[in-house]
C-alpha positions, 0 to 999 in steps of 0.5 A: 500500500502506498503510503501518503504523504502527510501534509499541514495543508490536508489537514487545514487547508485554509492554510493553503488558501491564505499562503496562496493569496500571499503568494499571489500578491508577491508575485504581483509586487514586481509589476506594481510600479510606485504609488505617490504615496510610496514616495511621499512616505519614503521621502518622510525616511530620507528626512528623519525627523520625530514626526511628521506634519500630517503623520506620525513617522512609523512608516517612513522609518520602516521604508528607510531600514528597507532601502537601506539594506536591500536598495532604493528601488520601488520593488524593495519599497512594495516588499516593506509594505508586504513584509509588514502586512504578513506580519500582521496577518500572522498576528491576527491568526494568533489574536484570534486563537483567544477566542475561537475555536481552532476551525473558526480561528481557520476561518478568520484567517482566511476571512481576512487573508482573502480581503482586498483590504489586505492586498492594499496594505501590501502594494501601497505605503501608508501610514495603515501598514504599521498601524494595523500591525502594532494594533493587533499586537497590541489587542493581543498583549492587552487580552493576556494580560486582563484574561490571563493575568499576565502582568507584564503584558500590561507594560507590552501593551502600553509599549504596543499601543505607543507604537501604533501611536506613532504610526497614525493618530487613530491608535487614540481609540486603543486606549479609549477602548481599553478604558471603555472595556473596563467601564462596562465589564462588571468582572474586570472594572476593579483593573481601572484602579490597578497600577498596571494599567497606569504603567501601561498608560504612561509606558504609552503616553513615553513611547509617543513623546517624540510626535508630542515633541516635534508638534510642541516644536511646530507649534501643534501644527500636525494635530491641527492639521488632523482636527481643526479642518475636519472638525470645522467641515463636520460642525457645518453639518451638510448632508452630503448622501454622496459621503455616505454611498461613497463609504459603504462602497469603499467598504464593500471593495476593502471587506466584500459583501459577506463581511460587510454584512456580518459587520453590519448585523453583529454591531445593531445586534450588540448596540441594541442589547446594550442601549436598548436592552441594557444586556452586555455581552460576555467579557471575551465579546465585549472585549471585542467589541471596544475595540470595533464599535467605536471605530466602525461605528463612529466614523460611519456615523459622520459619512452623512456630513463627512468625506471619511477615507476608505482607510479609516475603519481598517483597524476595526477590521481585526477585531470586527472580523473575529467577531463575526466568524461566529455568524459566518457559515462554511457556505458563506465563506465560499461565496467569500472566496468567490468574491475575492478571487474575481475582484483579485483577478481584475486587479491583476488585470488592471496592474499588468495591462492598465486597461481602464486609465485612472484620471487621478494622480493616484496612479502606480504608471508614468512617474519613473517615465515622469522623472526620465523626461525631466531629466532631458528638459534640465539638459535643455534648460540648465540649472532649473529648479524642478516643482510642483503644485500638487500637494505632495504627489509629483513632487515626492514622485520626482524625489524618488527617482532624481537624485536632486532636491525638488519642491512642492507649492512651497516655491508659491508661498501655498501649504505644502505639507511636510514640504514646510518643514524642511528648513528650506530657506526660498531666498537662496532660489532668487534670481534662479530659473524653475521647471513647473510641472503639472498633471493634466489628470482628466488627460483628454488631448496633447494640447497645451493648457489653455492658460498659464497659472497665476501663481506663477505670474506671481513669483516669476519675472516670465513664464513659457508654456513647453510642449506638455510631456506624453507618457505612453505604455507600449503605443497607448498615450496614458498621462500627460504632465504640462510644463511650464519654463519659469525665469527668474525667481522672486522669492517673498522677503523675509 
């Protein structure tokens, strides 16, 4: 008799599964080619500095260790992101060993490896990537050390919790959501006057106090930046149904219906007994839920007067998902699948073949191309300072790729994110010739624009339209960029 051959993927093939997801996405990673976000981030790296303007600096450190040991290019920056996200998968697949049994911890694993949302954190460089994994590590040490009395955990969870911080300032609701578990559980309450927890708290409260101190140095101006404008657009209360159809489809391509709808149904179904009939969960599933509820929940509640991004209810996931491999049947997490594979399908298309154009900035095509084309026009108009206007996006592209310093809408005295905080001294420029180069994102035809800027009327002494960059994939004419000659630079006095 033949003797078979034992395998861990015959017995859990969900295993298998996810490992072919896994598998999937790295070999896609080559063919990626560098999102904006990838360069601005990394740009935070190649400027090491505590914090940053619009983001705590986690994720430009992670790309700047990469880079540094395995090279500057954009597959090395993808694999950071890839390296993290597989990190936090396995996290998620022992965080949810705590509360189910080993074929629906399985189950979660495969929920959430099969997600598009998973595949996103593993192609594009933002802050999430970090975030996700110190939030997940950090749920796991909090748990061990409330349910199974493991102290020093209380000290893990307090660094955790500190690093997710200084990934993205959503790590806030961490603690809320400790310290809201720890109101409503009747067993566990007595820990709100433990002195582990205030040694988990202020182990946190340390472990941020480098973004605390780049804000102090710049006068707040990143904590600013992340409330006042958002607090004033949600203040104003404009009904917008298009914020909230926009949120449930961003929702439904990161999560896919089956999770979406599980989601949906498992928070009425606790919100309910909680505030209407007054029953709380066990310990285990209201630990679960402190830490979803307020993130899925809350910003969900401000879509109908706020634009909330897709990435804003990720952390919520973890937890979320947990929670609903309860409610989720073998039945639905085929047609899960079946979901998965076609949407990962199409995204594999549109990577390898670019068959629908986006007419965003928010593109992995044309940069590199962007930076060859560059190149020649400061060969042709030498000793031209290459910018921008568009928040971050070409600018950071250009810095990747050219080893020269570039700049933002800085040289026009705009907002330029952390473009501001470079100690640039604009006056050294007076007198300088510069290269104004602009997406054209609606790309329709290979004229030129119409008319030229008045900002740059502003600040320089004469302005030549060039003939606008086309790039192209293969024969396709895919993006253009217009440009702009500008001679002699008239800085601001100081």
């Amino acid at each position: 008799m033949k003797k078979e051959h034992f395998s861990p993927f015959n017995k859990h093939p969900e295993i298998a599964i996810v490992l072919g997801f896994q598998l999937f996405r790295l070999i896609l990673l080559p063919f990626f080619g560098l999102m904006p976000q990838d360069a601005y981030y990394h740009f935070y790296g190649e400027n090491l500095a505590l914090s940053y303007f619009d983001h705590p600096g986690m994720i430009g450190y992670i790309l700047r260790i990469f880079t540094e040991l395995f090279g500057k290019t954009v597959f090395v920056v993808k694999l950071a992101d890839f390296v993290v996200s597989s990190f936090t998968l396995f996290s998620f697949y022992q965080l949810a060993g705590n509360f189910l049994p080993k074929h629906k911890q399985l189950r979660a694993l495969v929920l959430t490896g099969s997600t598009l949302f998973v595949s996103v954190l593993s192609f594009n460089s933002t802050p999430d990537v970090p975030l996700l994994l110190f939030w997940t590590l950090s749920i796991n040490s909090l748990y061990l050390a409330i349910f199974k009395e493991k102290k020093l955990h209380w000290l893990l969870g307090g660094l955790l919790m500190g690093l997710a911080f200084n990934s993205k300032y959503t790590a806030l609701l961490l603690p809320i959501g400790l310290l809201g578990f720890l109101c409503f559980s009747k067993k566990y309450r007595k820990e709100l006057f433990s002195p582990w927890l205030l040694s988990c708290l202020l182990i946190g409260a340390g472990v941020t106090f480098p973004v605390w101190y780049w804000n102090y140095q710049h006068d707040f101006a990143s904590f600013l930046f992340q409330s006042s404008e958002r607090t004033g657009s949600i203040t104003r209360f404009k009904i917008s149904p298009s914020y909230f159809f926009g949120a449930i489809g961003h929702q439904l391509f990161l999560l896919l219906p089956i999770l979406l709808i599980a989601f949906v149904k498992i928070g009425f179904k606790y919100l309910r007994n909680l505030l209407l009939k007054f029953k709380t969960p066990s310990d285990s599933t209201l630990f679960l839920l402190a830490f979803f509820i307020p993130t899925f929940f809350g910003f969900f509640l401000i879509t109908p007067i706020y634009w909330v991004k897709m990435n804003w209810m990720l952390p919520s996931y973890i937890t979320g998902i947990i929670l609903c491999s309860h409610l989720i049947s073998k039945k639905q997490v085929k047609i899960h699948l079946g979901f998965s594979i076609a949407f990962h399908l199409i995204v594999a298309i549109e990577i390898l073949t670019y068959a629908v154009p986006i007419k965003s900035d928010d593109t992995w095509v044309g940069w590199k191309s962007l930076a060859q084309e560059t190149i020649k026009l400061q060969e042709a108009h030498p000793n031209s300072f290459v910018f921008s206007d568009d928040n971050y996006k070409t600018s950071a592209a250009l810095s990747f790729y050219l080893d020269q310093k570039i700049y933002a809408q800085n040289i026009l005295y705009k907002p330029a994110l952390q473009f501001d905080y470079l100690g640039d001294n604009l006056t050294l420029l007076a007198g300088k010739d510069g290269l104004f180069i602009d997406s054209d994102k609606r790309f329709k035809n290979n004229k030129k624009r119409k008319s030229t800027p008045k900002e740059l009327e502003l600040y320089f002494a004469e302005v030549t339209q060039l003939d606008p960059i086309i790039v192209k994939r293969g024969q396709r004419e895919i993006r253009k960029f217009w440009v702009f000659h500008c001679k002699n630079y008239q800085p601001k006095k100081q």
